[in-house]
NULO-662510 format. One line per 8 residues: number of its first residue (from 1); their letters; for each residue x, y, z of N, C-alpha, C. Coordinates in steps of 0.2 Angstrom, whole numbers. Example, Ala and Ser with C-alpha at 12.3 -4.5 7.8 and 13.67 -1.06 7.14 Angstrom:
# NULO-662510
1) as) 66,-28,39,62,-22,39,66,-16,39 | 64,-11,35,68,-5,36,64,0,39
//
This chain:
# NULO-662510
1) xxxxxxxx) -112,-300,97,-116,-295,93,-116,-296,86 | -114,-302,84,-113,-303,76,-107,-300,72 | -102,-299,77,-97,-294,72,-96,-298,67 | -93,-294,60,-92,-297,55,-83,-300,55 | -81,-306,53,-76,-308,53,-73,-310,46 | -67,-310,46,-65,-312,38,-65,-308,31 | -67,-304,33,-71,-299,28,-62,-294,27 | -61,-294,20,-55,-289,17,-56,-287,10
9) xxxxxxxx) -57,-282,9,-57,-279,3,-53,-273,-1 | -55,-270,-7,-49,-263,-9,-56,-262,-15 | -58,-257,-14,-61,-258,-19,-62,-249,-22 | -62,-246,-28,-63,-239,-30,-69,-239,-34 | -75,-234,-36,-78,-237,-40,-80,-228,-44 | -82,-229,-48,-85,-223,-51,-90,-222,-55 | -96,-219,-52,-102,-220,-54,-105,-214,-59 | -111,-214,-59,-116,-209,-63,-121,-210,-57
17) xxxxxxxx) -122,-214,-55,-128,-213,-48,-126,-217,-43 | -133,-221,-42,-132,-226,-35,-130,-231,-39 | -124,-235,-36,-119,-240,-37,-123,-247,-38 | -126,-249,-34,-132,-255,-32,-134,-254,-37 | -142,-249,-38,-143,-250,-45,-143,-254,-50 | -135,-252,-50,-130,-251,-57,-129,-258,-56 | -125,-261,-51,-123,-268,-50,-128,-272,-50 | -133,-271,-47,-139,-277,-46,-141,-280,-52
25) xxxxxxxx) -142,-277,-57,-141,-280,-65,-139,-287,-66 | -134,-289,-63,-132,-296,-63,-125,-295,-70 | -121,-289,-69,-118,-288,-75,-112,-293,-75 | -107,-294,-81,-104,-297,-82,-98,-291,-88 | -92,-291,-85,-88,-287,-88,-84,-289,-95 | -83,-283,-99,-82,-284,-105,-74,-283,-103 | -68,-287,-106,-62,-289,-105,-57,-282,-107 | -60,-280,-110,-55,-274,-115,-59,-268,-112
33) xxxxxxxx) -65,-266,-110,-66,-260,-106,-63,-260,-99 | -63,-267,-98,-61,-268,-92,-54,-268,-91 | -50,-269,-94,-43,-266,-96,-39,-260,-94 | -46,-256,-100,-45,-249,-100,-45,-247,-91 | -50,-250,-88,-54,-245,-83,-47,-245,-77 | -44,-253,-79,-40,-255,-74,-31,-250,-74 | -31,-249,-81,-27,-246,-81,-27,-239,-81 | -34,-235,-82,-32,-228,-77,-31,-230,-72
41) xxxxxxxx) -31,-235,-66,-31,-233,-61,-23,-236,-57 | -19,-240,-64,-14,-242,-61,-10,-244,-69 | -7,-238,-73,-4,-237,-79,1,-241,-78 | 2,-243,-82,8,-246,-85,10,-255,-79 | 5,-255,-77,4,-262,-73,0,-267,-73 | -5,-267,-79,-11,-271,-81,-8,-275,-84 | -9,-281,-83,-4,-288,-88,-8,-293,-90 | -8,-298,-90,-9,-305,-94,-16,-305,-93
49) xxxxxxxx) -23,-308,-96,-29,-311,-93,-25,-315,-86 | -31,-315,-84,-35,-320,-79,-39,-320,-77 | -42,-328,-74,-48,-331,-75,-53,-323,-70 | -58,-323,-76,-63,-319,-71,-66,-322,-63 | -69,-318,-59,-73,-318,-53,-76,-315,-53 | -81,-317,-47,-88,-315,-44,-84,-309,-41 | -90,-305,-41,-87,-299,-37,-86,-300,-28 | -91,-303,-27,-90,-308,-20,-81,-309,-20
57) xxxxxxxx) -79,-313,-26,-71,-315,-22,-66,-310,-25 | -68,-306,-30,-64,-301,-34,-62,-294,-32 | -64,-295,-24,-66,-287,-20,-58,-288,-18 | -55,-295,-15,-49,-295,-11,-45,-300,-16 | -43,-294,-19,-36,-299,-25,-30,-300,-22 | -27,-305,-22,-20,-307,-24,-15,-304,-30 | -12,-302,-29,-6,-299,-34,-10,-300,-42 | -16,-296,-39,-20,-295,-47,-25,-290,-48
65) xxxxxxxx) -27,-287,-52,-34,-283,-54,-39,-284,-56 | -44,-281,-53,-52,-287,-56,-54,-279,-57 | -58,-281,-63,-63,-272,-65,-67,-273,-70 | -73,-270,-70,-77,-269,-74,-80,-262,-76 | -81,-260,-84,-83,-254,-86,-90,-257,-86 | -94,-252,-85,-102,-254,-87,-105,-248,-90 | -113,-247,-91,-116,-241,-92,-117,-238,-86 | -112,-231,-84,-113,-228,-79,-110,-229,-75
73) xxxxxxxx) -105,-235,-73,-102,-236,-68,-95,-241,-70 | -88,-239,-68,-81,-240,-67,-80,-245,-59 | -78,-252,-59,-77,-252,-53,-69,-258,-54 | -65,-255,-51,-59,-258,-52,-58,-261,-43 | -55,-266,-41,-52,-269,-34,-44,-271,-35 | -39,-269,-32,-34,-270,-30,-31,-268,-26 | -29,-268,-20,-24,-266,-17,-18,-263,-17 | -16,-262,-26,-10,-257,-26,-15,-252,-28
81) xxxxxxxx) -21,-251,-28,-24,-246,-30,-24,-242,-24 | -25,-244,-18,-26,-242,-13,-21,-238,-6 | -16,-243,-7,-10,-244,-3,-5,-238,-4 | -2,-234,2,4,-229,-1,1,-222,-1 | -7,-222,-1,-9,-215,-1,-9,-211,4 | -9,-214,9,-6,-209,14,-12,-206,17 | -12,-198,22,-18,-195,23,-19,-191,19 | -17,-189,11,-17,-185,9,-25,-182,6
89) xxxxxxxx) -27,-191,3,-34,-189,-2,-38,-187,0 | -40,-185,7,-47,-184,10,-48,-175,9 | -42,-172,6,-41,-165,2,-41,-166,-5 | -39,-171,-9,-40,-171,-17,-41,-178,-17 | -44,-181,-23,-46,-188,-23,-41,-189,-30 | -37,-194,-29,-31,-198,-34,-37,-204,-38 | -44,-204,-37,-46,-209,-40,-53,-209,-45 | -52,-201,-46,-59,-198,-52,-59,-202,-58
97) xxxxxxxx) -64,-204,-60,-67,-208,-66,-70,-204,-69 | -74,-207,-73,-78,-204,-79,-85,-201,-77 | -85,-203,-71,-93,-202,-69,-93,-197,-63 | -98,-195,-61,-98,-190,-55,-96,-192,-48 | -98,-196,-47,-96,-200,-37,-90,-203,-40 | -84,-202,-34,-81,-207,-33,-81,-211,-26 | -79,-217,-24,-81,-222,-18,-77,-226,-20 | -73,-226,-10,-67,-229,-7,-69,-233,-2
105) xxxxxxxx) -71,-240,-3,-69,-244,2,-64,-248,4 | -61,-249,9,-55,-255,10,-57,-257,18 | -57,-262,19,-58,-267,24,-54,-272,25 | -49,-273,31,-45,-277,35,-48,-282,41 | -49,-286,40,-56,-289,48,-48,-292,52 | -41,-294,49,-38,-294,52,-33,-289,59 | -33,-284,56,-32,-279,59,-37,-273,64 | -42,-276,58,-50,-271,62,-51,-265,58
113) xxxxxxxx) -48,-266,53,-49,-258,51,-53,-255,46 | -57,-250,43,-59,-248,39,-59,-240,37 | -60,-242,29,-60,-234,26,-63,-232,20 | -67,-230,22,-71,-226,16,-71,-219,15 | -74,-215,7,-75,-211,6,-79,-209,2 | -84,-205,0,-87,-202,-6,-84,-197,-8 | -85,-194,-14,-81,-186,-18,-88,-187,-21 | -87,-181,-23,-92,-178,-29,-90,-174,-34
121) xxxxxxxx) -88,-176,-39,-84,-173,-45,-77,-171,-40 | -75,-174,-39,-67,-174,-34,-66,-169,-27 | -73,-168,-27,-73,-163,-20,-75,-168,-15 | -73,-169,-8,-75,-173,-3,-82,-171,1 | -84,-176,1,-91,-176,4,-89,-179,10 | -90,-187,11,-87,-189,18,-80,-196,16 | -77,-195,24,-70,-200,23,-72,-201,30 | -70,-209,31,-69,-212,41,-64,-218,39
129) xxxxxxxx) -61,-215,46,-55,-222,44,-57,-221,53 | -58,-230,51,-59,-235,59,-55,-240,60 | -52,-239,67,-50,-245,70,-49,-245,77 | -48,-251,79,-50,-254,85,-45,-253,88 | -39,-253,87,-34,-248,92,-34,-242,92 | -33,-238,85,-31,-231,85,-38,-226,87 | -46,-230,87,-51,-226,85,-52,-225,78 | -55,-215,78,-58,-216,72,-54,-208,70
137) xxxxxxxx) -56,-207,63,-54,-201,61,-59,-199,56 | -60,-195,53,-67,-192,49,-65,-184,45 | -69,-185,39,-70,-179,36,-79,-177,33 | -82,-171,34,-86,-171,31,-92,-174,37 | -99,-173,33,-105,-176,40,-107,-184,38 | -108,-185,43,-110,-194,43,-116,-194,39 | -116,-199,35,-118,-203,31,-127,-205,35 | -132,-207,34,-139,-208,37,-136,-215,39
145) xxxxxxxx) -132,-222,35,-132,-227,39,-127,-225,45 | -121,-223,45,-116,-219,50,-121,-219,58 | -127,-216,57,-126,-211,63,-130,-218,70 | -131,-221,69,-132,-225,76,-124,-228,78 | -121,-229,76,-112,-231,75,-111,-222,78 | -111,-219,78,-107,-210,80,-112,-209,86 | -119,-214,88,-124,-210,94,-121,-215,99 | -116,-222,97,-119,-226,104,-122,-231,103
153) xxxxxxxx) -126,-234,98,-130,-239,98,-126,-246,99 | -119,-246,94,-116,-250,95,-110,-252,98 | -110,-249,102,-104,-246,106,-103,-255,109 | -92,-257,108,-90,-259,110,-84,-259,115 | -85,-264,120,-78,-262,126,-71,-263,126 | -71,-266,119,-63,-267,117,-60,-265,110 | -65,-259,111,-62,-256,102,-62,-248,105 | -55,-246,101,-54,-237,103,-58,-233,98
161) xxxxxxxx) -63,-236,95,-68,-234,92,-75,-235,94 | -81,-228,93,-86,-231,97,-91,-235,96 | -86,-242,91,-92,-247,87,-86,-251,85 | -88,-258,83,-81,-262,80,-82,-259,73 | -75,-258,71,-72,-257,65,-78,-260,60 | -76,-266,58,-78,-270,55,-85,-271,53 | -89,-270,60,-97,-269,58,-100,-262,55 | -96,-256,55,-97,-252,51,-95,-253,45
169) xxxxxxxx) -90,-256,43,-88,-259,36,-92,-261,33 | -93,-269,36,-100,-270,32,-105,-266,29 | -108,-261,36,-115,-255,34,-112,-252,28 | -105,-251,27,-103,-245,24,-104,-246,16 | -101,-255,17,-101,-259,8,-108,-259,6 | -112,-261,12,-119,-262,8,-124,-255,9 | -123,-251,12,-124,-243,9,-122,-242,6 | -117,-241,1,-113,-237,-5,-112,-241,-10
177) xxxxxxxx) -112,-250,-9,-111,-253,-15,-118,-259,-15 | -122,-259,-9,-126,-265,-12,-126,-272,-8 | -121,-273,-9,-119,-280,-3,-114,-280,2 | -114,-286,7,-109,-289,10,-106,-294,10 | -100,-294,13,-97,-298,14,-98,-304,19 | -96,-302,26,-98,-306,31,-105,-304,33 | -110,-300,32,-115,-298,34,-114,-296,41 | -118,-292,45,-119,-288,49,-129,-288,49
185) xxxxxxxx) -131,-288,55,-137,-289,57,-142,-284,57 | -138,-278,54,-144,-270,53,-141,-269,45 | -139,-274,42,-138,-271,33,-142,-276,30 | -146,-274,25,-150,-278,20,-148,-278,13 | -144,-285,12,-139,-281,3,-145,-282,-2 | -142,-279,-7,-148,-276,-11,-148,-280,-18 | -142,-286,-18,-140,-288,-22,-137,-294,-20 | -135,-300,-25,-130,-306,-23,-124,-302,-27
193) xxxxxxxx) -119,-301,-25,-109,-299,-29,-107,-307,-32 | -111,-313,-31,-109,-318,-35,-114,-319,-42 | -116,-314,-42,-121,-314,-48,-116,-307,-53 | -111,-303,-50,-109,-298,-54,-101,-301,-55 | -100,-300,-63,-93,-304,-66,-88,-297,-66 | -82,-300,-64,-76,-295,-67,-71,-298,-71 | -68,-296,-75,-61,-297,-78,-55,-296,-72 | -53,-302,-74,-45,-302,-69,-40,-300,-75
201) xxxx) -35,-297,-72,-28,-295,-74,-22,-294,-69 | -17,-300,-72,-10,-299,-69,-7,-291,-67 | -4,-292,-61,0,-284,-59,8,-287,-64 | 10,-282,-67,17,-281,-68,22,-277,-66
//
């Protein structure tokens, strides 16, 4: 069925509009906003440069943070950004930016799992955590890509969810941000992520 494989991300982002958009520009991050953006989101832990990346490989950092400020739009990736939150955010969002949407990706192809959310000025609109053992859990109304994934259309025999994790990921990345990663056969990305730069920085 083309499930997507390999695919792991963490990624927060904070818009003024639609993220794609914003990212299809072909932008390239300024080192010092990028700093800033990194460390709202993780104080007192932003360290040494390192070498920049394609947002393609910047989405699933190694013991580091990749981010970029733009016009309208804050997009930080790391995994201590993500990790520890527990069930709590899906009632208040720990991740408000400067702009009005905020948007929570993270994807595991390892384990099968995914997890997104939008807010609205830090109100929740929607949240789904998928996986292939546990099922799914959800807040708020599905999303226009979501609903062939919640009728059946993709329905698989060996996930406790009613769709593989992972191929709603995908839908999910290039719904709310524009591209993918391993591709899925019903997402069109709207952009190449090797064309958009971030600033990398050591965790301390």
């Amino acid at each position: 069925m083309g499930e997507a494989m390999g695919a792991k991300n963490a990624i927060v982002v904070s818009a003024a509009a639609d993220p794609a958009e914003i990212l299809r520009a072909g932008l390239v991050a300024e080192p010092d906003s990028a700093r800033r953006a990194a460390e709202r989101r993780l104080p007192g832990r932003v360290g040494q440069r390192l070498a920049d990346l394609p947002l393609a490989d910047a989405v699933n950092p190694r013991d580091a943070v990749y981010a970029g400020a733009f016009d309208g739009l804050e997009i930080v990736c790391a995994w201590e950004v993500v990790n520890g939150r527990g069930t709590d955010y899906p009632d208040g969002c720990p991740w408000v930016g400067p702009y009005r949407w905020t948007y929570l990706h993270v994807m595991q192809s390892a384990v099968d799992v995914v997890e997104f959310g939008v807010w609205d000025r830090g109100k929740l609109q929607r949240w789904v955590a998928a996986s292939i053992e546990h099922g799914t859990a959800q807040e708020g109304e599905p999303l226009a890509f979501e609903r062939p994934y919640w009728a059946g259309e993709y329905d698989v025999d060996h996930s406790a969810a009613p769709f593989h994790p992972m191929r709603l990921g995908e839908a999910a990345l290039g719904a709310l941000f524009g591209f993918v990663q391993e591709g899925a056969p019903d997402v069109d990305p709207r952009f190449d992520p090797f064309e958009v730069t971030l600033a990398g920085f050591a965790l301390t």
